[in-house]
N, C-alpha and C positions, 0 to 999 in steps of 0.2 A: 926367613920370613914366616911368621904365623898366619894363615890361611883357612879358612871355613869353608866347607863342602859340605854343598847343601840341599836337599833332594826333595823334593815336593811333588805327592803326588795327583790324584785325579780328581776327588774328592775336593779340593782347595780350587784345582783349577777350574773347577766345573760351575762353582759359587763366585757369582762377580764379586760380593761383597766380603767371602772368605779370602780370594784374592788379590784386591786390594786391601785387607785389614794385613795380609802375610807379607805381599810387596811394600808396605810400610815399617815392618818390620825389619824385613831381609835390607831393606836399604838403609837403617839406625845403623843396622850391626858393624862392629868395629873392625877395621882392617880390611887387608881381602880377602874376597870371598867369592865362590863359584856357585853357580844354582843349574842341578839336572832337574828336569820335569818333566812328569807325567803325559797324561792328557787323553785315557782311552776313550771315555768315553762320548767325549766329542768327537773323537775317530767312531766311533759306532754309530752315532748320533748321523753323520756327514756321509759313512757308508750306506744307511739305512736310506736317505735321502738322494744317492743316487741310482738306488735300486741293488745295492749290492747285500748281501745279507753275511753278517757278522760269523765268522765258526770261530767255537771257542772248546779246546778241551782243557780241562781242570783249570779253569780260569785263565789259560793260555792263548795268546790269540793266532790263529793258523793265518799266515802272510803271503797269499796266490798274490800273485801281478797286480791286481784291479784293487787289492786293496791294500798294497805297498804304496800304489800310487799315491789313494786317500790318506794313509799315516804319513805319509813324505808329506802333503797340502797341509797337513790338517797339524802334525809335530811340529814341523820343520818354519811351517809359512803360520799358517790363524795364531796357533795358541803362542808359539816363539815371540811374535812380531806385536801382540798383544802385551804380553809381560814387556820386553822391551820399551815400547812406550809406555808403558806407564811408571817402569823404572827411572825413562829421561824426564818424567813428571816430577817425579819425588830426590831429582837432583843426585840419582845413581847412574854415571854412565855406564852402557852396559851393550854388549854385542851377543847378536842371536847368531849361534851356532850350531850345529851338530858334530857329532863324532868323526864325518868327514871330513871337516871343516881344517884347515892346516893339520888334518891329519893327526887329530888331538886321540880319535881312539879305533882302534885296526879290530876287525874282529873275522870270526868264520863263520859260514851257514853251518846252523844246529843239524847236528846229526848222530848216530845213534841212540833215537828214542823211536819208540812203536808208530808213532805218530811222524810222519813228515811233516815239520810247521809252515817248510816253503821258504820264504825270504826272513826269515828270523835267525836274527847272528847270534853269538856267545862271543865276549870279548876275550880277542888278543893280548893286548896288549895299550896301554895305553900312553900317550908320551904328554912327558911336564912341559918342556919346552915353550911351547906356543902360551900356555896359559900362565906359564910366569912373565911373558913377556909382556903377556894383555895386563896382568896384574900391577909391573913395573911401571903400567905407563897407567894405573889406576884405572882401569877399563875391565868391568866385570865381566864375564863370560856368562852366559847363560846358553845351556847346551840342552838342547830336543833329542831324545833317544831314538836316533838314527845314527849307525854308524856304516862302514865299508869296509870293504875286503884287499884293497890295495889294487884290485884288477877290475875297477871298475864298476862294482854292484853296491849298491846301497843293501843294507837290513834293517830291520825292527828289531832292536834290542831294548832288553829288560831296563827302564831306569835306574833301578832300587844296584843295580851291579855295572852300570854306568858310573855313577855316584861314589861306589868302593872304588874301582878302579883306577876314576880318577886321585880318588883322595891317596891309596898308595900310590901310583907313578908320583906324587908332589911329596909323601914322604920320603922316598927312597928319594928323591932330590935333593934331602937334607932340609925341607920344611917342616916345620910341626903344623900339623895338619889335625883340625878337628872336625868331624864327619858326624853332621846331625841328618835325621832321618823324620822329617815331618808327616803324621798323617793323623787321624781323627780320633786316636786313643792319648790316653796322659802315657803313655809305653806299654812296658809289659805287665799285665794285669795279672792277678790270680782270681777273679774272676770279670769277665770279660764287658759284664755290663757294671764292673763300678769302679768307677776311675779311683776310688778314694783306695782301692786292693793295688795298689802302685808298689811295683819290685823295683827299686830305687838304685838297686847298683846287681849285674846280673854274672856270673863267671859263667865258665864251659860243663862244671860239675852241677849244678843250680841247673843250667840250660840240658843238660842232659837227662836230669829229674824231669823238670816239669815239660819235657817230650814224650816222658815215658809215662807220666798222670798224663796227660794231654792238657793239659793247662796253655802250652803252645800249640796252634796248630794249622793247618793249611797254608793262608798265606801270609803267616807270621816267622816261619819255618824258614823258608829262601831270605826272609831281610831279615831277620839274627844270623842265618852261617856268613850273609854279609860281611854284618857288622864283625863277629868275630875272625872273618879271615883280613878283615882290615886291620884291627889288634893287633891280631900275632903276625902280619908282614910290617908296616912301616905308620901306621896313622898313628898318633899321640891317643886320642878320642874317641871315643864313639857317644852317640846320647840318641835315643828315640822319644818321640813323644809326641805333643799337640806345639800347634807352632809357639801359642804363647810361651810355651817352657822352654822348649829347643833355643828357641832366638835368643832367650835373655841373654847378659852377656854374663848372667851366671846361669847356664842352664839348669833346668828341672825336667825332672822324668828319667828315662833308666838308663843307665850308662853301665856299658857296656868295658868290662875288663877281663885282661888276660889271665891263665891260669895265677 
């Protein structure tokens, strides 16, 4: 089965109109397809308005009780339940899920780093199963980055390595799996304010240079080692970019190959 893995993040969800211009697209797209998604900063937005106040180190969001809650209301239930209908709008059936959800992805509370982030996972493991079976019966999944531990605790996990995750457990399944990465550049830029500076096809030796110009950096870093440990385990694909490019069903923007 050929399969699209498809990641969107906060920036798109955050814009009603970006949002539906994206969900009109992700539902043209041919075959099946999976969508992980974002949604900080209506978690921020939703904390800030219950009086909780947001901690963030290096753009990481630190996950006490009180505000696992708010991402669980706010991933799981608003912004899930939102995409979803408007998916059954546009004639894409589609099921709001998380990573707990038939147990599609296992993960552990993040730990050794300086920082305690508290309920914030790093994934285990992720299993095809459940999501070939949504797919056989043409029923899209669309999964909130929330996943569990097997024993009962929910986390706040990364989407952008939800997304990889999933997309290997589906190739190591024997699908060809292509893994786009939607956010508000045309990809990888050489420089950062002009889209028209587009590195159109990127290897590990390329990605190693432009780490070391800093041409990559911050949080472009974590979704390239993504993209490339999806490569080199099981995906067909990789492509980042703006959504109009990613979705085509010939994509544009940078695509991402193994040595």
């Amino acid at each position: 089965m050929k399969i699209s893995v498809i990641k969107v993040g906060g920036n798109v969800i955050n814009d009603e109109a970006a949002l539906a211009s994206f969900l009109d697209q992700f539902s043209q797209l041919e075959g099946a397809k999976v969508l992980v998604h974002g949604g900080g900063k209506l978690a921020t937005a939703m904390a800030q308005r219950l009086g909780i106040e947001p901690k963030m180190v290096d753009g990481r969001r630190v996950t006490d009780a009180e505000t696992l809650e708010v991402v669980t209301m706010v991933y799981g239930g608003l912004v899930n339940k939102r995409i979803i209908a408007q998916l059954q709008a546009k004639g894409c059936n589609a099921i709001g899920l998380t990573g707990a959800d038939a147990n599609i992805i296992e993960a552990d509370k993040r730990t050794g780093w300086e920082i305690d982030y508290g309920f914030v996972g790093d994934v285990r493991k992720a299993n095809a199963a459940p999501i070939i079976n949504f797919a056989e019966q043409n029923i899209t999944p669309v999964i909130a980055p929330l996943t569990h531990d097997g024993k009962g605790q929910l986390f706040n996990t990364n989407a952008d390595t939800m997304a990889q995750a999933v997309a290997v457990a589906l190739g190591k399944a024997g699908h060809e799996v292509s893994l786009r990465y939607c956010f508000e550049k045309a990809g990888v830029l050489l420089d950062v304010n002009d889209d028209n500076s587009l590195v159109p096809i990127l290897n590990p030796s390329k990605f190693a240079q432009f780490k070391e110009e800093g041409i990559v950096a911050d949080g472009m870093l974590p979704k390239l080692k993504n993209a490339f440990d999806a490569i080199d385990a099981s995906v067909s694909e990789v492509w980042l970019g703006k959504v109009e490019g990613v979705l085509a069903n010939s994509p544009v923007g940078t695509k991402i190959i193994g040595a």
